[in-house]
N, CA, C and O atoms as a CHARMM CRD file, in Angstrom:
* protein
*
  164
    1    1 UNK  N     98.34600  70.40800 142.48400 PROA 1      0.00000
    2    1 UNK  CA    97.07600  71.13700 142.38800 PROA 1      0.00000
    3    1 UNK  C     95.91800  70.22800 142.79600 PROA 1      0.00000
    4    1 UNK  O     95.22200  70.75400 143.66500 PROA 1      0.00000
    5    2 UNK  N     95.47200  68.89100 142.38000 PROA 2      0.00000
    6    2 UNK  CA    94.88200  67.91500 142.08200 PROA 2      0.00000
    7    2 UNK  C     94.82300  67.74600 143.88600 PROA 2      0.00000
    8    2 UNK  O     93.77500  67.81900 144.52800 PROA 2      0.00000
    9    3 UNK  N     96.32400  67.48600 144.54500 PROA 3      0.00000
   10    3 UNK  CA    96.36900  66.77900 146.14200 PROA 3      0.00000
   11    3 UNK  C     95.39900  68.17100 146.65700 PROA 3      0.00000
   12    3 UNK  O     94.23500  67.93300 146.98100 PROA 3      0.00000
   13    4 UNK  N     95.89200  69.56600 146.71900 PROA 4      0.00000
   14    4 UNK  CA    95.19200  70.06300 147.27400 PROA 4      0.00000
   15    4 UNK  C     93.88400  70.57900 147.47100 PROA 4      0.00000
   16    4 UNK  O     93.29800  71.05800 148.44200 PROA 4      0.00000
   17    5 UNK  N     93.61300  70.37400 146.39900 PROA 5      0.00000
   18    5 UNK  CA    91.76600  69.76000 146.23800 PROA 5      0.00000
   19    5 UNK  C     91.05400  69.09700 147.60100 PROA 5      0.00000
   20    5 UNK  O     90.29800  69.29500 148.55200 PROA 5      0.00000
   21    6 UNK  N     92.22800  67.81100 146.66000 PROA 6      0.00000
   22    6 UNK  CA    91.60800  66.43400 147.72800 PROA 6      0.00000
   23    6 UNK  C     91.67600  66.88000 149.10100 PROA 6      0.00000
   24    6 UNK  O     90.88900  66.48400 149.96100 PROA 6      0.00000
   25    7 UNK  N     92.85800  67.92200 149.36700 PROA 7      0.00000
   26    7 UNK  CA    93.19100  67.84900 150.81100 PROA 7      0.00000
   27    7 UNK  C     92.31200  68.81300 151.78100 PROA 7      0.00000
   28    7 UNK  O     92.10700  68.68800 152.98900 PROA 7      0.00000
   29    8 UNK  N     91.83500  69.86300 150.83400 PROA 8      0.00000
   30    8 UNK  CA    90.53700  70.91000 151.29700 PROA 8      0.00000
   31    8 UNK  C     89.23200  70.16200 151.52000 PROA 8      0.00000
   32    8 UNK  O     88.62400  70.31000 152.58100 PROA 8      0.00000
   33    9 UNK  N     88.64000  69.11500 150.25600 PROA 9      0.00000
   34    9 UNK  CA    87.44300  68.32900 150.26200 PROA 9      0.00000
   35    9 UNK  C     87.76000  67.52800 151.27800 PROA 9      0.00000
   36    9 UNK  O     86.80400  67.45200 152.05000 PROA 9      0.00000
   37   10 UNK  N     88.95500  66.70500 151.72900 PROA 10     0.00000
   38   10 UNK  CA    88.81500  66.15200 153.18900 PROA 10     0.00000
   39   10 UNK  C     88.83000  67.06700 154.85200 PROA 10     0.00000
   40   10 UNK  O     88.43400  66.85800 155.99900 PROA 10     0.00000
   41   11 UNK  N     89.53900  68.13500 154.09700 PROA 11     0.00000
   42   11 UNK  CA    89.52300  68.82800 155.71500 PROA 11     0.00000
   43   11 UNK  C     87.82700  69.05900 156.32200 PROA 11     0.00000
   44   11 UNK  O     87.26000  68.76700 157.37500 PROA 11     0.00000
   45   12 UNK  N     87.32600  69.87000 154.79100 PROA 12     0.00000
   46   12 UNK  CA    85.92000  70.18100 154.61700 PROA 12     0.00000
   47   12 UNK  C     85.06800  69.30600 155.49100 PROA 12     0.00000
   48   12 UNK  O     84.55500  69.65400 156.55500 PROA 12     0.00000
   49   13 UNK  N     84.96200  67.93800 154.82400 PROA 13     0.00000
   50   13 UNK  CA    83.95000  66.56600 155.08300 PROA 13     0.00000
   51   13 UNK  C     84.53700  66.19100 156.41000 PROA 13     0.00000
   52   13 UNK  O     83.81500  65.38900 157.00200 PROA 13     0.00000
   53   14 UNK  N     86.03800  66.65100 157.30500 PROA 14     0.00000
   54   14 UNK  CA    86.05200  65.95100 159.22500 PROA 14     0.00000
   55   14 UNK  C     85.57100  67.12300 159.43900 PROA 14     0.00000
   56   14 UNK  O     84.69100  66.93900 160.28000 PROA 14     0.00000
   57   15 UNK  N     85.62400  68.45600 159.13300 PROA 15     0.00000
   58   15 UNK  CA    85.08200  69.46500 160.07900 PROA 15     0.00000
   59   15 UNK  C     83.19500  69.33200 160.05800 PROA 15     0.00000
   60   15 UNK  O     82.40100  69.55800 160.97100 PROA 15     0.00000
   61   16 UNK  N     82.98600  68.94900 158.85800 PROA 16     0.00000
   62   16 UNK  CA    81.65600  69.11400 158.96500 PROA 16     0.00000
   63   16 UNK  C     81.31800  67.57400 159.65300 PROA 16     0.00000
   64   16 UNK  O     80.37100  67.58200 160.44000 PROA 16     0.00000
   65   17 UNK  N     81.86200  66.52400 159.47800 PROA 17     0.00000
   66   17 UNK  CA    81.01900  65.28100 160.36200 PROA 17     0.00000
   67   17 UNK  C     81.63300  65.43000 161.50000 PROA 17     0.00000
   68   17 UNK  O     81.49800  64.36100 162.09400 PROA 17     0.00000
   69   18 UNK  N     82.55500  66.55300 162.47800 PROA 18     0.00000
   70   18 UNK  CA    82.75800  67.34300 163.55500 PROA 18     0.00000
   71   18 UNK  C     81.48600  68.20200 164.17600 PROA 18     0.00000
   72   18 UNK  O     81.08100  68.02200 165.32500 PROA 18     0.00000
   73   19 UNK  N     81.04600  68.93900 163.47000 PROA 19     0.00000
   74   19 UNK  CA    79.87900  69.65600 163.54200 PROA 19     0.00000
   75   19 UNK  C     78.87000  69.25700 163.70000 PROA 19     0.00000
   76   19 UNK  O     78.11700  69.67800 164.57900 PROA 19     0.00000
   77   20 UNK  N     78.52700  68.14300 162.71500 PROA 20     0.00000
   78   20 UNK  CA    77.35500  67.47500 162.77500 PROA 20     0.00000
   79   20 UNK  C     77.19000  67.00100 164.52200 PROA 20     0.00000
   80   20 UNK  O     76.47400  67.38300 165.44700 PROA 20     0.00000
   81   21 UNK  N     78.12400  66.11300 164.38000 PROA 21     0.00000
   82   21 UNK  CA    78.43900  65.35300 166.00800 PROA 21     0.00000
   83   21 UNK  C     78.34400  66.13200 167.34900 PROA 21     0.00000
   84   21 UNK  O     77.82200  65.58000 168.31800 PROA 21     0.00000
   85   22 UNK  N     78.78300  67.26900 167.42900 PROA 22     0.00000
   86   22 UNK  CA    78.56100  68.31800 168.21500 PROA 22     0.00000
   87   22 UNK  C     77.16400  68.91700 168.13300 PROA 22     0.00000
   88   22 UNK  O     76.68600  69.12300 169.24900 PROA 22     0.00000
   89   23 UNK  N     76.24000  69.31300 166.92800 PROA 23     0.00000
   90   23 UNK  CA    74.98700  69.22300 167.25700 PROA 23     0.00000
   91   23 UNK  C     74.39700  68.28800 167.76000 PROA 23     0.00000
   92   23 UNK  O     73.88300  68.24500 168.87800 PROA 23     0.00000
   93   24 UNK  N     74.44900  67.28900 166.76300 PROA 24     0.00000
   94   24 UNK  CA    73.81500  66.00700 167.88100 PROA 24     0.00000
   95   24 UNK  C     73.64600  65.54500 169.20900 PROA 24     0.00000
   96   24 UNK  O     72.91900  64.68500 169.70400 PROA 24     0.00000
   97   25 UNK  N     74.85500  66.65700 169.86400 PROA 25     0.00000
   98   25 UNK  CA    75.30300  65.68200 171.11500 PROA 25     0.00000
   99   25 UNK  C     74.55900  67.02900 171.87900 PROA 25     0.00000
  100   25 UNK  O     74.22700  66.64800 173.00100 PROA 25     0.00000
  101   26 UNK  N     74.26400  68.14000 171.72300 PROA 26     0.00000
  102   26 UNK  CA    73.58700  69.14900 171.82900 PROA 26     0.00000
  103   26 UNK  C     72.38000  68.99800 172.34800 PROA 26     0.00000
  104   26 UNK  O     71.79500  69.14600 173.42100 PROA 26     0.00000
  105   27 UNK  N     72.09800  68.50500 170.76900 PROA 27     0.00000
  106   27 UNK  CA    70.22900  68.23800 171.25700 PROA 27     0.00000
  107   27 UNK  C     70.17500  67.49200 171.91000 PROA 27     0.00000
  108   27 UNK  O     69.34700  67.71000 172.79500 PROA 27     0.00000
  109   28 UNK  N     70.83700  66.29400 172.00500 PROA 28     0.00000
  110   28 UNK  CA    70.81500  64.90300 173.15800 PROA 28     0.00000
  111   28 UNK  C     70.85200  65.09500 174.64400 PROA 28     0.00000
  112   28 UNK  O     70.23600  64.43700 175.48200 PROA 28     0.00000
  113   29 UNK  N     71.92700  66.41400 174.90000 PROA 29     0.00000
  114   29 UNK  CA    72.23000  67.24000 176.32700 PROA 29     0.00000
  115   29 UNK  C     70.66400  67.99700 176.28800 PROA 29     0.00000
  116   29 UNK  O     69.77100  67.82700 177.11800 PROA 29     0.00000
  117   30 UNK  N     70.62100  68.85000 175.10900 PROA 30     0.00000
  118   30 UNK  CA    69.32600  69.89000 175.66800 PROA 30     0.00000
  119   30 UNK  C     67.97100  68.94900 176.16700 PROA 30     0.00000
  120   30 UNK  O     67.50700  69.23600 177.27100 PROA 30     0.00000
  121   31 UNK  N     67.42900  68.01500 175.51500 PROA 31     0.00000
  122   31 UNK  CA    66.61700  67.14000 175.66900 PROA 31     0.00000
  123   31 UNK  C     66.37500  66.62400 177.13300 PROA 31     0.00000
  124   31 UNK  O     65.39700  66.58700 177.87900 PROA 31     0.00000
  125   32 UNK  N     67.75600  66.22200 177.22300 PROA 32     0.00000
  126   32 UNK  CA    67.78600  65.51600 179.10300 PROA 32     0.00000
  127   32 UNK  C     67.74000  66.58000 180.13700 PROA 32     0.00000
  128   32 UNK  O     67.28200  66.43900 181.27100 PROA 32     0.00000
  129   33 UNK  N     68.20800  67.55400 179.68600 PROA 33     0.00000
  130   33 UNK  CA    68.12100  68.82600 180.77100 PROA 33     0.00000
  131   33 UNK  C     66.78500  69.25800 180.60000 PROA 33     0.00000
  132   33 UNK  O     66.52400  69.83400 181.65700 PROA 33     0.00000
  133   34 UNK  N     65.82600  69.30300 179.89100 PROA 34     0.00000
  134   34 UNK  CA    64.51600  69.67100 179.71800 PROA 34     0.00000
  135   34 UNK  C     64.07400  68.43000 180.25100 PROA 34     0.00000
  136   34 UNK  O     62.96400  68.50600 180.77700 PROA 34     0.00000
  137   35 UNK  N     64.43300  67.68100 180.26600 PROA 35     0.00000
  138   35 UNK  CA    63.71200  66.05700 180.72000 PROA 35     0.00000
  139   35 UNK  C     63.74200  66.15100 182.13500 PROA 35     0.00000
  140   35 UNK  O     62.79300  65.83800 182.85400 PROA 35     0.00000
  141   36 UNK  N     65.03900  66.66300 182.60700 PROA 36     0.00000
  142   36 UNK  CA    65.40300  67.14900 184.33500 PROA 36     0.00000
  143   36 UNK  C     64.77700  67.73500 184.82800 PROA 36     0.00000
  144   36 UNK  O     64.39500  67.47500 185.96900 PROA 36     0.00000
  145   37 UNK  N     64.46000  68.64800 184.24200 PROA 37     0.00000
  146   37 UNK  CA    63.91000  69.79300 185.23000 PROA 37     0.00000
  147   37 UNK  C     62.50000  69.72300 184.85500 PROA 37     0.00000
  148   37 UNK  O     61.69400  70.24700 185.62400 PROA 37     0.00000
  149   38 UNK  N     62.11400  69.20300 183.88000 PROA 38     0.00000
  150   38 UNK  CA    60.61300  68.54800 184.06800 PROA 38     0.00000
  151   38 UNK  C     60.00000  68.06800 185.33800 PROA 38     0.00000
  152   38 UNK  O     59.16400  68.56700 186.09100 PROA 38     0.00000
  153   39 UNK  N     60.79200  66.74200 185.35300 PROA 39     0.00000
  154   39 UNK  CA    60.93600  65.81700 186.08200 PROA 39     0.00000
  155   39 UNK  C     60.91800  66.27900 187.91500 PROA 39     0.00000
  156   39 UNK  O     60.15800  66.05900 188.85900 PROA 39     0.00000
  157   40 UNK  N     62.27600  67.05100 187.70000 PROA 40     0.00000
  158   40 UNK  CA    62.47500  67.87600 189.24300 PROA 40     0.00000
  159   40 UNK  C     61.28600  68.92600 189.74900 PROA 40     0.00000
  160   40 UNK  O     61.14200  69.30600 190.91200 PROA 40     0.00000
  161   41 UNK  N     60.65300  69.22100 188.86900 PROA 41     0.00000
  162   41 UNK  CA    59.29100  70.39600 189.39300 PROA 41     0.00000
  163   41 UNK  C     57.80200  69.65000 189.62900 PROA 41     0.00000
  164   41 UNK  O     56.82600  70.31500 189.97500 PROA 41     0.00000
């Protein structure tokens, strides 16, 4: 009972510092593409 706790609270905490990382990398892409086409006009 106890392991599968643990084993939900870890799946939980890679999917979400998964998520996190994928936003991040988001705004980092949206940023430079707004930076591009700034730039290009």
């Amino acid at each position: 009972m106890t392991f599968t706790i643990l084993l939900v609270g870890y799946v939980g905490i890679l999917t979400h510092i998964v998520i996190m990382r994928q936003v991040k990398a988001i705004k980092l892409l949206r940023k430079h593409f707004y930076l591009a086409v700034y730039l290009a006009v």
